[in-house]
C-alpha positions as CSV (number, residue, x, y, z in Angstrom):
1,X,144.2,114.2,67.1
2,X,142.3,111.1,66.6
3,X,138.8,109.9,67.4
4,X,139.8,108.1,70.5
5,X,141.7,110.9,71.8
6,X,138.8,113.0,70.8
7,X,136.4,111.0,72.9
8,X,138.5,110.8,75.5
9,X,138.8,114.9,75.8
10,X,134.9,115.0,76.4
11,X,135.1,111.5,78.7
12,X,133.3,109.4,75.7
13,X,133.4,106.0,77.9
14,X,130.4,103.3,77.0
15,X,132.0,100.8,79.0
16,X,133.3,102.6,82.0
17,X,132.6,100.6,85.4
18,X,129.7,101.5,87.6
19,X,130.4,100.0,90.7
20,X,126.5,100.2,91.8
21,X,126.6,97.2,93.6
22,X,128.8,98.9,96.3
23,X,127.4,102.1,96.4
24,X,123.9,101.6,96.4
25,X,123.1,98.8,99.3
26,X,121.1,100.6,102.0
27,X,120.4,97.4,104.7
28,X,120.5,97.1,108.1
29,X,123.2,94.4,107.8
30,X,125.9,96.9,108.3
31,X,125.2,97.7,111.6
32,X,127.0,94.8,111.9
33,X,130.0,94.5,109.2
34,X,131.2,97.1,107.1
35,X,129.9,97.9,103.3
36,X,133.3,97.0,102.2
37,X,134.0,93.4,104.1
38,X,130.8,92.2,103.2
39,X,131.7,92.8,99.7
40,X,135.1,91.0,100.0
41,X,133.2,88.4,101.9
42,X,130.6,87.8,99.3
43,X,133.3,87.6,96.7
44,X,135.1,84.6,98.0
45,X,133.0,82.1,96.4
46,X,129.7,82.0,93.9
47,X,127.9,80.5,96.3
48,X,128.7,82.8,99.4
49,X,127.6,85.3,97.1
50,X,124.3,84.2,95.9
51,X,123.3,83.2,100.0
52,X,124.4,87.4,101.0
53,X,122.8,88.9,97.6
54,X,118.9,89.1,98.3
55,X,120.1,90.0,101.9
56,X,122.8,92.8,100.6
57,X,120.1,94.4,97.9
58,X,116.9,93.6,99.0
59,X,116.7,97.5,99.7
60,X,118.7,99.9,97.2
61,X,118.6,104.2,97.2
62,X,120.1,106.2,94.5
63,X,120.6,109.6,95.8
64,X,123.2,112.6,94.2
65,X,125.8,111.9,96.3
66,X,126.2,108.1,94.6
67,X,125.6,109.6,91.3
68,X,128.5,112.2,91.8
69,X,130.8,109.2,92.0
70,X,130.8,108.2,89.3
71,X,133.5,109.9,87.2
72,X,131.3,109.1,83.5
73,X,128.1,110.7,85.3
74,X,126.9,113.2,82.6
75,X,125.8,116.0,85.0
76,X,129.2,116.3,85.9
77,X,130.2,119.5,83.6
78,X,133.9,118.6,82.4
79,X,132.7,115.4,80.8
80,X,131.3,117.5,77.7
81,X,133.6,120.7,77.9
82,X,133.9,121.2,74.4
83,X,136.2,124.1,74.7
84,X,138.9,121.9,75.1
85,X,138.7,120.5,71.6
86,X,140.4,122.7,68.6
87,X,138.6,123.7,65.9
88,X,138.3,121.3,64.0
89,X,138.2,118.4,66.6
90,X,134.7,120.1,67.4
91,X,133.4,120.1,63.7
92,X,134.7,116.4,63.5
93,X,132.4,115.8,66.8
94,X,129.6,117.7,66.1
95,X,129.6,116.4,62.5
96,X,129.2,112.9,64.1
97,X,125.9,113.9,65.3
98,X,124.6,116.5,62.5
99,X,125.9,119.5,64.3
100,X,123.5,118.7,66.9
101,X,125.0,119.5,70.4
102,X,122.5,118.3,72.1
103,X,122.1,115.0,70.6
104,X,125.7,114.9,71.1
105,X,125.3,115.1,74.2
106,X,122.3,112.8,74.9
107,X,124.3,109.8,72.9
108,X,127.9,110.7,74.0
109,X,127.2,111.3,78.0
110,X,123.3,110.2,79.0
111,X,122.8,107.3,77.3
112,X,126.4,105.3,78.1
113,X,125.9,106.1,81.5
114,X,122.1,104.6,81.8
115,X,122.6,101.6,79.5
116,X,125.7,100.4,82.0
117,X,123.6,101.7,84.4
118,X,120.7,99.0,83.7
119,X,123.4,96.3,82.5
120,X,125.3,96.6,86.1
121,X,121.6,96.8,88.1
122,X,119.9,93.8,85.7
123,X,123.0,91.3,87.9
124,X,121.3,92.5,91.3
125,X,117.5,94.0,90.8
126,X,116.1,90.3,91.3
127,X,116.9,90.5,94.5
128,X,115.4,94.4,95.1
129,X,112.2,94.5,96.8
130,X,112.6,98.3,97.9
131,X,114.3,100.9,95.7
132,X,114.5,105.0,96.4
133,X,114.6,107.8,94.5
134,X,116.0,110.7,96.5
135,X,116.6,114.1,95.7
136,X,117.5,113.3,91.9
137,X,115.6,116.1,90.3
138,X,116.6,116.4,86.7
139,X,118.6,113.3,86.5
140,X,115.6,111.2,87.7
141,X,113.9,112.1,83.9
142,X,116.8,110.4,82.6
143,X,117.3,107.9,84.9
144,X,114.0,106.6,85.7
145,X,113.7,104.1,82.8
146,X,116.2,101.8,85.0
147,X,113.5,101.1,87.1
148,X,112.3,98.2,85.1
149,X,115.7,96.4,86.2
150,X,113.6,95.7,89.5
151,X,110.7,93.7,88.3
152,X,110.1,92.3,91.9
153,X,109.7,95.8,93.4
154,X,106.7,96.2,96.2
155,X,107.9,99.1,97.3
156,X,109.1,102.5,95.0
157,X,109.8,105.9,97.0
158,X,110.4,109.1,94.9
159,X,111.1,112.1,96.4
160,X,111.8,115.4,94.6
161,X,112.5,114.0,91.2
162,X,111.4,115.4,87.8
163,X,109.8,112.0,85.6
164,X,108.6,111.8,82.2
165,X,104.4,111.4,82.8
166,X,104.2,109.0,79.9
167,X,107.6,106.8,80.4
168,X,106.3,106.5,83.8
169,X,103.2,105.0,83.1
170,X,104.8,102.5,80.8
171,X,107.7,101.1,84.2
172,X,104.1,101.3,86.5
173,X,102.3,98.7,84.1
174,X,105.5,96.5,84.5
175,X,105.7,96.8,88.0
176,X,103.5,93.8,88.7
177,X,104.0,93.2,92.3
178,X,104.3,97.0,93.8
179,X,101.9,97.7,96.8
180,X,103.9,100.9,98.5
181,X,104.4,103.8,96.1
182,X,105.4,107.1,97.8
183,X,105.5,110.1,95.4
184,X,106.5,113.3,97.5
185,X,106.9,116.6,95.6
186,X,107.1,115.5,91.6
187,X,107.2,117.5,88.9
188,X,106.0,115.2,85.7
189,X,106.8,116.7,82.6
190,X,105.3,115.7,79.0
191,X,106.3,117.5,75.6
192,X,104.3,120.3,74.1
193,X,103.2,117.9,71.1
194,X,101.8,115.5,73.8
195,X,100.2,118.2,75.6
196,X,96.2,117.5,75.0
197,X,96.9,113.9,76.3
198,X,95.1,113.1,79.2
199,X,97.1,114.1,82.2
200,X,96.7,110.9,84.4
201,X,99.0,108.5,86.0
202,X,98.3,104.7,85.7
203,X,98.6,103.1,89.2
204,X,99.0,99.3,89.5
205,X,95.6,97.7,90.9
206,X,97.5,95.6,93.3
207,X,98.7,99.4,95.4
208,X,97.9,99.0,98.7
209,X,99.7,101.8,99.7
210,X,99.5,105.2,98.2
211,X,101.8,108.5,99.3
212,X,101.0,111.4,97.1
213,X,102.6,114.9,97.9
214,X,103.2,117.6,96.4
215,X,102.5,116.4,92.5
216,X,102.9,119.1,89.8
217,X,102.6,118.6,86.0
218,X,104.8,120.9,83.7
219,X,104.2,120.7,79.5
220,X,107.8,121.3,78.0
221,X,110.2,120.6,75.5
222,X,113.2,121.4,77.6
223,X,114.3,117.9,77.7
224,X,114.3,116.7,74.2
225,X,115.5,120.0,72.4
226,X,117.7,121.9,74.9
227,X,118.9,118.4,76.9
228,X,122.1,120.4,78.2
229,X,120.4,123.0,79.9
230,X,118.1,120.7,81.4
231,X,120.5,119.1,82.6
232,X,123.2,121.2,84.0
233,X,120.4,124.1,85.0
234,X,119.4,121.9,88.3
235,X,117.8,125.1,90.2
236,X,116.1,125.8,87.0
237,X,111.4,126.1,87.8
238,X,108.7,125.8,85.3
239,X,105.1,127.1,85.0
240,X,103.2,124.2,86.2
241,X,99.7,122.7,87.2
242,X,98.5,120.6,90.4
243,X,98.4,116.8,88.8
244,X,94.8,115.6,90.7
245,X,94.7,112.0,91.6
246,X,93.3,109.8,89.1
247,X,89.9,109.0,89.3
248,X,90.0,105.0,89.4
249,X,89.3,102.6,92.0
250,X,91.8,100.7,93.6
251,X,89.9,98.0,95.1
252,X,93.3,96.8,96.9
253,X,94.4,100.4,98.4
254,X,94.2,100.9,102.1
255,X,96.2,103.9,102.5
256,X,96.3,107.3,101.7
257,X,99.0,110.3,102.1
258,X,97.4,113.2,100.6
259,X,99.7,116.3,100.7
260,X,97.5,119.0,99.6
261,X,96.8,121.8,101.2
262,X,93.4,123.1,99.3
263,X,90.2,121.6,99.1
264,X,90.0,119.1,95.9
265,X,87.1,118.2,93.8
266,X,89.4,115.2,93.1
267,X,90.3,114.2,96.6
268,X,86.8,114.0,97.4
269,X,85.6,111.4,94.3
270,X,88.6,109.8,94.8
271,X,87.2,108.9,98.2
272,X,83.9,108.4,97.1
273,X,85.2,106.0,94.6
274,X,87.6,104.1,97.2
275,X,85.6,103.9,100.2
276,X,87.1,100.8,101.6
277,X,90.3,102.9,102.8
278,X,91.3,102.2,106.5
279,X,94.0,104.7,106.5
280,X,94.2,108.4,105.5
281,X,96.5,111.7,105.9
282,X,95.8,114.5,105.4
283,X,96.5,118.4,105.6
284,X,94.5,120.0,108.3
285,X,93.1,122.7,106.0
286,X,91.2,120.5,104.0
287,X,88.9,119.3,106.0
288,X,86.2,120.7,105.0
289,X,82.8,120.2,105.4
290,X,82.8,117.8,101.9
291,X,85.8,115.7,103.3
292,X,84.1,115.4,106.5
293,X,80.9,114.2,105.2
294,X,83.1,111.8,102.8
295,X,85.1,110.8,105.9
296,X,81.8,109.6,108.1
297,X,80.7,107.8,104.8
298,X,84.0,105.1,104.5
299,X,82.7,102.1,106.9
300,X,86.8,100.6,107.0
301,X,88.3,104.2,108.3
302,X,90.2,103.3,111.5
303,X,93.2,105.4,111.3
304,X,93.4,109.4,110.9
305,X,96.6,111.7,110.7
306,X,96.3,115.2,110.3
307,X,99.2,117.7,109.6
308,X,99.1,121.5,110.0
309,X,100.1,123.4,107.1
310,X,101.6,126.1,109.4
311,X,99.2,129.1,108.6
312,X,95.7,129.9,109.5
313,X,92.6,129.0,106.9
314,X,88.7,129.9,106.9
315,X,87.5,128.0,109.5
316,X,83.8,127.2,110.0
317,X,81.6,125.5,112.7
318,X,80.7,121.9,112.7
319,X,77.0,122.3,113.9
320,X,76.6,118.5,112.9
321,X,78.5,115.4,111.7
322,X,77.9,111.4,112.0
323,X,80.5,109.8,114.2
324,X,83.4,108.2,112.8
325,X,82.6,105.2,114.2
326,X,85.0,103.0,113.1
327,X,88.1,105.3,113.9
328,X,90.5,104.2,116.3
329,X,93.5,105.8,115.9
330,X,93.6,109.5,115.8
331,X,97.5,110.9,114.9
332,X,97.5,115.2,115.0
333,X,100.2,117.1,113.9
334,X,99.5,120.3,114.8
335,X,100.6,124.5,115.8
336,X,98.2,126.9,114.7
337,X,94.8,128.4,116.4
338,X,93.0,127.4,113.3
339,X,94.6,124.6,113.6
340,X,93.1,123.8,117.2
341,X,89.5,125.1,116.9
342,X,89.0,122.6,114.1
343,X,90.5,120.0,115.7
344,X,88.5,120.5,118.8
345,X,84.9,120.7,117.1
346,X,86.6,117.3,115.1
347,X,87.5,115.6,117.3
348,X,84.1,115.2,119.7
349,X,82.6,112.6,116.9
350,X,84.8,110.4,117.2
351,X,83.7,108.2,120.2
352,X,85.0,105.4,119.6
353,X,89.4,106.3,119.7
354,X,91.8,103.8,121.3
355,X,94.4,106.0,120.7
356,X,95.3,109.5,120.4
357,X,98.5,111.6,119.9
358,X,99.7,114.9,119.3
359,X,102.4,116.7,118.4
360,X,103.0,120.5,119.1
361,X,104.2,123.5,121.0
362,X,103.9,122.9,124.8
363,X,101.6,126.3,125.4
364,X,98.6,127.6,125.9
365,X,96.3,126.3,122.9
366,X,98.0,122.7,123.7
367,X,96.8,122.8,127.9
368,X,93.5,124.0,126.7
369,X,93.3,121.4,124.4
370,X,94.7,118.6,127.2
371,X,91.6,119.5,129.5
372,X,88.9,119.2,126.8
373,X,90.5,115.5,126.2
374,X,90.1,115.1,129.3
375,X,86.8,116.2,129.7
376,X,85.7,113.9,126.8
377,X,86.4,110.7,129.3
378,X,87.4,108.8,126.3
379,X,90.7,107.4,127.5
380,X,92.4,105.8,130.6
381,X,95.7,106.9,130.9
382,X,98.4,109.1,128.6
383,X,102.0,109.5,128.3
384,X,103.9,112.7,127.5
385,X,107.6,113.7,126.3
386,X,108.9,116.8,125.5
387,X,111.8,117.9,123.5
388,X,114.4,121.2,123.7
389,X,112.6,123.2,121.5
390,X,109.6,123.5,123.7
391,X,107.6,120.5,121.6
392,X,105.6,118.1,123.0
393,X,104.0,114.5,122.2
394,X,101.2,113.1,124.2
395,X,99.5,109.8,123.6
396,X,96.2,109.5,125.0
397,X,95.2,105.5,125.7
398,X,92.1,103.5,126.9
């Protein structure tokens, strides 16, 4: 058998077509005209098609379910089944690449599929102010260097991916215009030789918008030395760290999703360092007396969100606390007894709401906590809706 057939066995392709363009758009537009005629449409002429294209990928999400489409996508297991070869077409293989079946496998089935990957998205990521990373996991490590396709990004969402700490860094510092970055449960991996490297991630100083949820660092060689495995194992965990927030100002940042569920030493110089923040969320089991000391401290804070974790903490007594003057908005997400106390004792120094809402079980702890609103005189009017499950949302105005 000859090379060709050879790389056709294991699905060698460089130059197969990945039709991103169509399976990535994620606008609005096709509440109105399907994917597929808009694509036609756009096709008729060069200049139908550049009015359509900032409109058709001004927002663009890569999610498994695209990625499985793709016949030359190299977590799909057939596309390096070696078993199919004969003897010797495997030693001829392997030979190629120094009987190395794993850089085999990087050069023959990961890096085809990312360099048409960045060659297809290079036509389109002008026009891409928005792109999302969803679910990706261990394809996101290898995948995440297309990012700097989209230069004119001001918005990236990742959610459960696995990234490269450093490789990150290096697409941040070319994102020039991003404001928005949402980073919600991210393992960041670095190798074992990089491992006394300081642990940080670089965030553009034009972010004016920060989610960060769920961030874990985890030191391994897995992906450079045992690339299959990583690759195919997709349930596969790791020993790894909480990654703290960096501690930098960003003089431009106005809000903050923090998704931690313990106190941190980090969270609270963070604030201290970025006390013009008007926005914040964060887990109701963290605010302890430190955050609420920081929290009366930031003279911009006018909105609050805080989300149950679903279980009961240490909880304390607020015997005294400065008024939040500024805050305006309060937004509570919340179900447990611990929950409610704090909340309660909270929610009496803040004077100065224009609007309050809740979300949680229509019971008990919820009426109690209606009347003490109430009691507080600090709005005019409300409005409640409940849903099947016995849930209910109330917004308190003035």
């Amino acid at each position: 058998m000859n090379s060709n057939s050879i790389d056709d066995d294991i699905n060698i392709n460089r130059n197969a077509s990945i039709d991103w363009e169509l399976i990535l758009i994620d606008s609005p537009i096709f509440q109105y005209i399907s994917k597929y005629e808009l694509l036609d449409l756009s096709f008729i002429s060069k200049r139908i098609r550049l009015k359509v294209s900032p409109y058709l990928f001004s927002k663009l999400r890569i999610k498994p379910k695209v990625l499985y489409t793709q016949p030359n996508f190299f977590q799909h297991r057939n596309n390096f089944d070696l078993d199919r070869l004969t003897y010797w077409e495997r030693f001829i293989l392997l030979g190629t690449y120094f009987f190395d079946k794993n850089l085999a496998f990087r050069e023959t089935q990961i890096d085809p599929f990312i360099n048409q990957s960045a060659t297809t998205l290079s036509k389109i990521g002008q026009y891409c102010n928005v792109l999302i990373f969803d679910q990706l996991k261990k394809a996101s490590y290898f995948l995440i260097p297309i990012t700097v396709e989209f230069l004119n990004l001001t918005e990236l969402f990742i959610f459960k991916c696995e990234l490269p700490l450093y490789k990150f860094n290096i697409i941040l510092s070319k994102l020039v215009k991003l404001e928005i970055l949402h980073l919600d449960t991210i393992y960041f991996i670095k190798s074992i030789e990089d491992s006394e490297l300081k642990n940080d991630i670089n965030f553009p100083q034009n972010l004016e918008v920060l989610s960060y949820e769920y961030i874990y660092l985890v030191v391994t060689d897995l992906p450079q030395f045992h690339t299959i495995e990583f690759a195919y194992n997709l349930m596969g965990t790791y020993e790894s760290i909480v990654l703290e927030l960096p501690l930098k100002s960003f003089p431009k940042l106005k809000v903050l999703n923090y998704g931690k569920a313990e106190e941190s030493l980090s969270l609270i110089k963070f604030l201290d360092i970025n006390p013009q923040l008007k926005a914040l969320c964060l887990n109701v089991a963290i605010l302890r007396p430190a955050i609420l000391s920081i929290l009366t401290s930031m003279p911009n804070l006018e909105g609050l969100k805080i989300e149950t974790n679903g279980t009961s903490f240490e909880e304390f007594e607020i015997h005294s606390l400065s008024n939040l003057q500024k805050l305006q908005v309060l937004n509570l997400n919340i179900i447990t007894g611990s929950d409610f106390r704090l909340i309660t004792q909270f929610i009496k120094f803040t004077p100065n709401l224009t609007r309050l809402t809740i979300e949680t079980s229509a019971n008990a702890q919820f009426e109690s906590f209606d009347k003490m609103v109430e009691s507080l005189k600090y709005f005019n009017n409300s409005t409640a809706t409940k849903s099947k499950l016995n849930f209910i949302t109330k917004t308190y105005l003035k």
